[in-house]
PyMOL Python script that loads the backbone (N, CA, C, O; Angstrom):
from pymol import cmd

cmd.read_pdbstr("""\
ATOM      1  N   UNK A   1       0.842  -1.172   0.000  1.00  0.00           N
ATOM      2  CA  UNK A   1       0.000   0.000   0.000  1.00  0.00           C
ATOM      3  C   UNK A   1       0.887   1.234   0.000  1.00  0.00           C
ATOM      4  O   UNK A   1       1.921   1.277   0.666  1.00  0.00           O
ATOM      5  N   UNK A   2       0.436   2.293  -0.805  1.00  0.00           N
ATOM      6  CA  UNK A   2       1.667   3.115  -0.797  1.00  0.00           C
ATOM      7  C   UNK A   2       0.457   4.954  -0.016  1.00  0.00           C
ATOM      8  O   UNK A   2      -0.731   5.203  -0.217  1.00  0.00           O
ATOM      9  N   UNK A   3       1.244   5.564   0.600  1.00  0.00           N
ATOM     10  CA  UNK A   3       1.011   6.159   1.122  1.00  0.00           C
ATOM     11  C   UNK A   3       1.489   7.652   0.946  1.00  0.00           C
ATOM     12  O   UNK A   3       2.713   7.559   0.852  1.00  0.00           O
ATOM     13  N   UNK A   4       1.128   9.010   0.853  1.00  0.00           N
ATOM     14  CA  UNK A   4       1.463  10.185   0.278  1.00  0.00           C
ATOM     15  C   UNK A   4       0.673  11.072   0.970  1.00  0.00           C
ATOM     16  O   UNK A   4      -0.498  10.847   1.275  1.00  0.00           O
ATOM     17  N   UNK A   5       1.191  11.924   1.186  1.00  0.00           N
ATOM     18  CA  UNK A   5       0.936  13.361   1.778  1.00  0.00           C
ATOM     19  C   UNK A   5       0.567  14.379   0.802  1.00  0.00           C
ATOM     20  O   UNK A   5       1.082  14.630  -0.288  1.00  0.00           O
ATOM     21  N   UNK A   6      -0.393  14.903   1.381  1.00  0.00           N
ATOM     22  CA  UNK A   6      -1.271  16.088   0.218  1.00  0.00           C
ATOM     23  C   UNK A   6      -0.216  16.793  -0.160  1.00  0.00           C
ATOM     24  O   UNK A   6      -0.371  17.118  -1.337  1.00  0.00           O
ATOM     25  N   UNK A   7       0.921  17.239   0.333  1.00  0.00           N
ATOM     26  CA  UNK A   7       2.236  17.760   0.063  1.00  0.00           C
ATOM     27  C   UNK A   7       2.636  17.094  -1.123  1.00  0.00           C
ATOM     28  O   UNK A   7       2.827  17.507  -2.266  1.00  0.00           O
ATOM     29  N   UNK A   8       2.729  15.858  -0.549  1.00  0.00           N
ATOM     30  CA  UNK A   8       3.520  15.029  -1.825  1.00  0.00           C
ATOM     31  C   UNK A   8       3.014  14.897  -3.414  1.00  0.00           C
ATOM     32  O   UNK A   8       3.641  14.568  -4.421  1.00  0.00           O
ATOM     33  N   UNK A   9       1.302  15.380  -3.177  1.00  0.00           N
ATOM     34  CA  UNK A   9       0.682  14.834  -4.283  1.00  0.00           C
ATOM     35  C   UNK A   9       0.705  16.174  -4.781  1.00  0.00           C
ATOM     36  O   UNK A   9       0.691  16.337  -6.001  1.00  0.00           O
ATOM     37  N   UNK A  10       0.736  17.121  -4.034  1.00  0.00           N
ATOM     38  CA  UNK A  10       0.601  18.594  -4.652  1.00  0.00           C
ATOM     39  C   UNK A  10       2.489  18.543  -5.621  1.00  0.00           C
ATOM     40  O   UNK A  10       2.650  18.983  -6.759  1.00  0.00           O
ATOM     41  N   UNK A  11       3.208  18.137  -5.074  1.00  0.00           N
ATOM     42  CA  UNK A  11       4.573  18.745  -5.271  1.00  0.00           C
ATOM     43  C   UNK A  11       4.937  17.888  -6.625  1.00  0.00           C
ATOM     44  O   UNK A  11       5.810  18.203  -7.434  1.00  0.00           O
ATOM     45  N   UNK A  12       3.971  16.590  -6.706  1.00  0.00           N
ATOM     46  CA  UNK A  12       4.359  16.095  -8.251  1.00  0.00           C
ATOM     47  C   UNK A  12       2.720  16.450  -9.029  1.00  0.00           C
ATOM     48  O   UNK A  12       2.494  15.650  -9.938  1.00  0.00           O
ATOM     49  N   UNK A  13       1.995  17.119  -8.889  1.00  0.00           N
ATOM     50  CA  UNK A  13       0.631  17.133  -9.701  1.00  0.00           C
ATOM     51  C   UNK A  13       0.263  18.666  -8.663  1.00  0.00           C
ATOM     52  O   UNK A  13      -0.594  18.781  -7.787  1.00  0.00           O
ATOM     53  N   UNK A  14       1.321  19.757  -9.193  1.00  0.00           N
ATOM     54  CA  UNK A  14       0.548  21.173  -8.569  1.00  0.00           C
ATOM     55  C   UNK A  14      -0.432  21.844  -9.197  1.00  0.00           C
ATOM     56  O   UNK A  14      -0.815  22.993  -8.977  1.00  0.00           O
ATOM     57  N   UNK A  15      -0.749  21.206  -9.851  1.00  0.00           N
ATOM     58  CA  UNK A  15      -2.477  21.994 -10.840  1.00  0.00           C
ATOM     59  C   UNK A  15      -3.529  21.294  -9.683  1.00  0.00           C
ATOM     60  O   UNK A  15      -4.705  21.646  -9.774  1.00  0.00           O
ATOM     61  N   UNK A  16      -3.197  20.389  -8.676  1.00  0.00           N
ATOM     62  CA  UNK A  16      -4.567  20.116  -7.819  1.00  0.00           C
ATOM     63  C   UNK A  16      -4.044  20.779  -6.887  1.00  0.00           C
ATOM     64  O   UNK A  16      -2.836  20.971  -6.754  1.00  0.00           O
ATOM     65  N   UNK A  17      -5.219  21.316  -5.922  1.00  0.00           N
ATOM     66  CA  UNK A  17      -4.951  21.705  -4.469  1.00  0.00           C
ATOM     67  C   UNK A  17      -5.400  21.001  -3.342  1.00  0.00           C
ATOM     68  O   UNK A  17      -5.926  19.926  -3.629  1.00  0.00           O
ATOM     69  N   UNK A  18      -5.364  21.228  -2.359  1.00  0.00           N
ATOM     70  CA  UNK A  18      -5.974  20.198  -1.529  1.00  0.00           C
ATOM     71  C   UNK A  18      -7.329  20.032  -1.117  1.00  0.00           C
ATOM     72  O   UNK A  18      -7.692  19.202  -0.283  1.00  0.00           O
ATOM     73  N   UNK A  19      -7.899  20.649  -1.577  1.00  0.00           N
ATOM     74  CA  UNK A  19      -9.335  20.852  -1.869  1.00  0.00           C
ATOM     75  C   UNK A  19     -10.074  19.322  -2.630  1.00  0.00           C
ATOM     76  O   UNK A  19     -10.930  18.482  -2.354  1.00  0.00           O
ATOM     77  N   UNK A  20      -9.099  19.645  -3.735  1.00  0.00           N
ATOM     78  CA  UNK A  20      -9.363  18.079  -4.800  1.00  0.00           C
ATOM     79  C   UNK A  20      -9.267  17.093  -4.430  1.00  0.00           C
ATOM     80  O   UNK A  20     -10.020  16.223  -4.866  1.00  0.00           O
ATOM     81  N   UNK A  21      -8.358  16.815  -3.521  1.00  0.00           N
ATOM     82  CA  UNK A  21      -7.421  15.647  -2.821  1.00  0.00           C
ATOM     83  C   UNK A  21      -8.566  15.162  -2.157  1.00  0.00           C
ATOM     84  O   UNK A  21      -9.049  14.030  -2.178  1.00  0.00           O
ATOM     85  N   UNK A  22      -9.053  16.516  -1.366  1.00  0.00           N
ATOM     86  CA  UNK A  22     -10.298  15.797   0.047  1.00  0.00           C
ATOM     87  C   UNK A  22     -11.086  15.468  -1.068  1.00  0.00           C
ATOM     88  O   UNK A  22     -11.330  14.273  -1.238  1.00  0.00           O
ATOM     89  N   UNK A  23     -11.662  16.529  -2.087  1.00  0.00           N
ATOM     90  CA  UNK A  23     -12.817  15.641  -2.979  1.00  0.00           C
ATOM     91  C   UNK A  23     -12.358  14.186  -2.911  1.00  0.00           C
ATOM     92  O   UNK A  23     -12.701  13.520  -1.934  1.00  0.00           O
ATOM     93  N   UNK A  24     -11.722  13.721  -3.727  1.00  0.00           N
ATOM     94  CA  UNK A  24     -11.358  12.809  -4.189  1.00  0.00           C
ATOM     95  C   UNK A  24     -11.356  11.713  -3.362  1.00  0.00           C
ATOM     96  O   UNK A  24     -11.758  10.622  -3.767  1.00  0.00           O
ATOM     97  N   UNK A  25     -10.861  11.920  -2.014  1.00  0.00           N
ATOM     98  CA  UNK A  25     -10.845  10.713  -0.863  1.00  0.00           C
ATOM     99  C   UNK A  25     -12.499  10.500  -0.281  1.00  0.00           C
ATOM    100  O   UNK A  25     -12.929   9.381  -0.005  1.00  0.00           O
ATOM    101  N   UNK A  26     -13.323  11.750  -0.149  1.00  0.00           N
ATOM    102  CA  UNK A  26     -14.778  11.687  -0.295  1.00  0.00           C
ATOM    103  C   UNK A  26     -15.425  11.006  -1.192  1.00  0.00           C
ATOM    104  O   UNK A  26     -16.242  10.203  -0.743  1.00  0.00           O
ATOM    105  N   UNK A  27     -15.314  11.075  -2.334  1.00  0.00           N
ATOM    106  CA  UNK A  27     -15.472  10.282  -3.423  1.00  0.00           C
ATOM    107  C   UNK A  27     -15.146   8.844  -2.896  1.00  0.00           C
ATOM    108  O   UNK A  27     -16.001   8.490  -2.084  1.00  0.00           O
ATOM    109  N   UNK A  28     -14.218   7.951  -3.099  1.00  0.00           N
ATOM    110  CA  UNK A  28     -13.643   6.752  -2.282  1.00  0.00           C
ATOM    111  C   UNK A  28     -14.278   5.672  -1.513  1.00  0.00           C
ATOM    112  O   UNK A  28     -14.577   4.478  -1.472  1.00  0.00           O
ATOM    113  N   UNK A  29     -14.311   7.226  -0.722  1.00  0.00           N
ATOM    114  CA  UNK A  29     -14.834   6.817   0.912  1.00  0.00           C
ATOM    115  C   UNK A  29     -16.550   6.259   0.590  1.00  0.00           C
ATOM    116  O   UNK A  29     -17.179   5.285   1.003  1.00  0.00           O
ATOM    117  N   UNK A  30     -16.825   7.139  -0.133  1.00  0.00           N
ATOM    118  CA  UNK A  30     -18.573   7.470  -0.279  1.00  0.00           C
ATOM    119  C   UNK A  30     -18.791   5.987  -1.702  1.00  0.00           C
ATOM    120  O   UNK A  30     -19.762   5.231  -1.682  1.00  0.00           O
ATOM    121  N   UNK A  31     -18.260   5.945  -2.209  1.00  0.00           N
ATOM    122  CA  UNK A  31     -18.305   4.397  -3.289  1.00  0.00           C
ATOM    123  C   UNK A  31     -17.801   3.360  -2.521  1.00  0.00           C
ATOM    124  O   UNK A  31     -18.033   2.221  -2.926  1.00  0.00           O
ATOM    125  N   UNK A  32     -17.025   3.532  -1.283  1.00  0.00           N
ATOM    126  CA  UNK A  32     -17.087   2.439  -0.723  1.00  0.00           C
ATOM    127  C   UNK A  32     -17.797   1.588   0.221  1.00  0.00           C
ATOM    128  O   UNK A  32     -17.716   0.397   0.524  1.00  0.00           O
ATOM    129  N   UNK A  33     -18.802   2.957   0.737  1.00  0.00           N
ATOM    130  CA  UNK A  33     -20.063   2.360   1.249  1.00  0.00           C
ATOM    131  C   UNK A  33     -20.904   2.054   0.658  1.00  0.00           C
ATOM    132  O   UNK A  33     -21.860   1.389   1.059  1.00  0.00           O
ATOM    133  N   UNK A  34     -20.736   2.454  -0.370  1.00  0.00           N
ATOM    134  CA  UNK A  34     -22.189   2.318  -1.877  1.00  0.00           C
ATOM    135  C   UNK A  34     -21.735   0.799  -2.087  1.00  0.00           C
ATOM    136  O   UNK A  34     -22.667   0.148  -2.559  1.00  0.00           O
ATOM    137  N   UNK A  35     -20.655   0.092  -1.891  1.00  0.00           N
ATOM    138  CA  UNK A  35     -19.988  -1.264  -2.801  1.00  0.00           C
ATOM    139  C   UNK A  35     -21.026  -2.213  -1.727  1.00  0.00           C
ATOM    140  O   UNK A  35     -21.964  -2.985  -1.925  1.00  0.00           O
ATOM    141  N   UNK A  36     -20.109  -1.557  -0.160  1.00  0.00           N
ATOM    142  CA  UNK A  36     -20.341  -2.552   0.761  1.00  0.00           C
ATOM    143  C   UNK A  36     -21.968  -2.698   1.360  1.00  0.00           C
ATOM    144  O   UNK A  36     -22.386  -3.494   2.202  1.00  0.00           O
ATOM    145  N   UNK A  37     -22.772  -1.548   0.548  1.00  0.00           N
ATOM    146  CA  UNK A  37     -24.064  -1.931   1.212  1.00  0.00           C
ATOM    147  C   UNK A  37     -24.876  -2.755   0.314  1.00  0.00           C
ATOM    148  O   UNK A  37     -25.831  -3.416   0.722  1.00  0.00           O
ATOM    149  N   UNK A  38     -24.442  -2.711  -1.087  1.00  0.00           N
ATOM    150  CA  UNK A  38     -24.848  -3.669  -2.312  1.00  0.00           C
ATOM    151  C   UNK A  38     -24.700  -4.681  -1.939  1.00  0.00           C
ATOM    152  O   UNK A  38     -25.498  -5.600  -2.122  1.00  0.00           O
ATOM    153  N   UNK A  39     -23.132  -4.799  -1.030  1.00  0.00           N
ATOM    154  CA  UNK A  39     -22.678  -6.667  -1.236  1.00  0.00           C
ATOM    155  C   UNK A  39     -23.755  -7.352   0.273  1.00  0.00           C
ATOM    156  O   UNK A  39     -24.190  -8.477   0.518  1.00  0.00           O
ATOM    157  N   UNK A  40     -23.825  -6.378   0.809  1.00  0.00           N
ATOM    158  CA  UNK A  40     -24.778  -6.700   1.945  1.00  0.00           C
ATOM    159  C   UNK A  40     -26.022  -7.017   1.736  1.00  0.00           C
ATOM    160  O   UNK A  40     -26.787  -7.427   2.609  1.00  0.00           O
ATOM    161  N   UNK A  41     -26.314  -6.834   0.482  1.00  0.00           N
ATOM    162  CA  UNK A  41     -28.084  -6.866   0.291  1.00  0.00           C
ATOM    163  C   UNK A  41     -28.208  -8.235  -0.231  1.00  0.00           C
ATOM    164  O   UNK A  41     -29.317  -8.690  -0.513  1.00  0.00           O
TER     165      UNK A  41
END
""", "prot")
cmd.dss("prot")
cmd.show_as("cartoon", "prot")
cmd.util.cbc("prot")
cmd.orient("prot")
């Protein structure tokens, strides 16, 4: 599993800010309850 700091992701991809980053882990987060309540049904 590889692991990175909003720093890190900004310092090789600085057209995102950390704004995007949280989108993006929201996003994730939020399809991964969408997966696990499907597989539950």
């Amino acid at each position: 599993m590889f692991l990175f700091s909003d720093t890190e992701i900004i310092d090789d991809f600085p057209e995102l800010t950390e704004t995007d980053i949280k989108a993006c882990l929201e996003f994730v987060a939020d399809r991964g309850r969408l997966v696990a309540s499907v597989s539950a049904a």
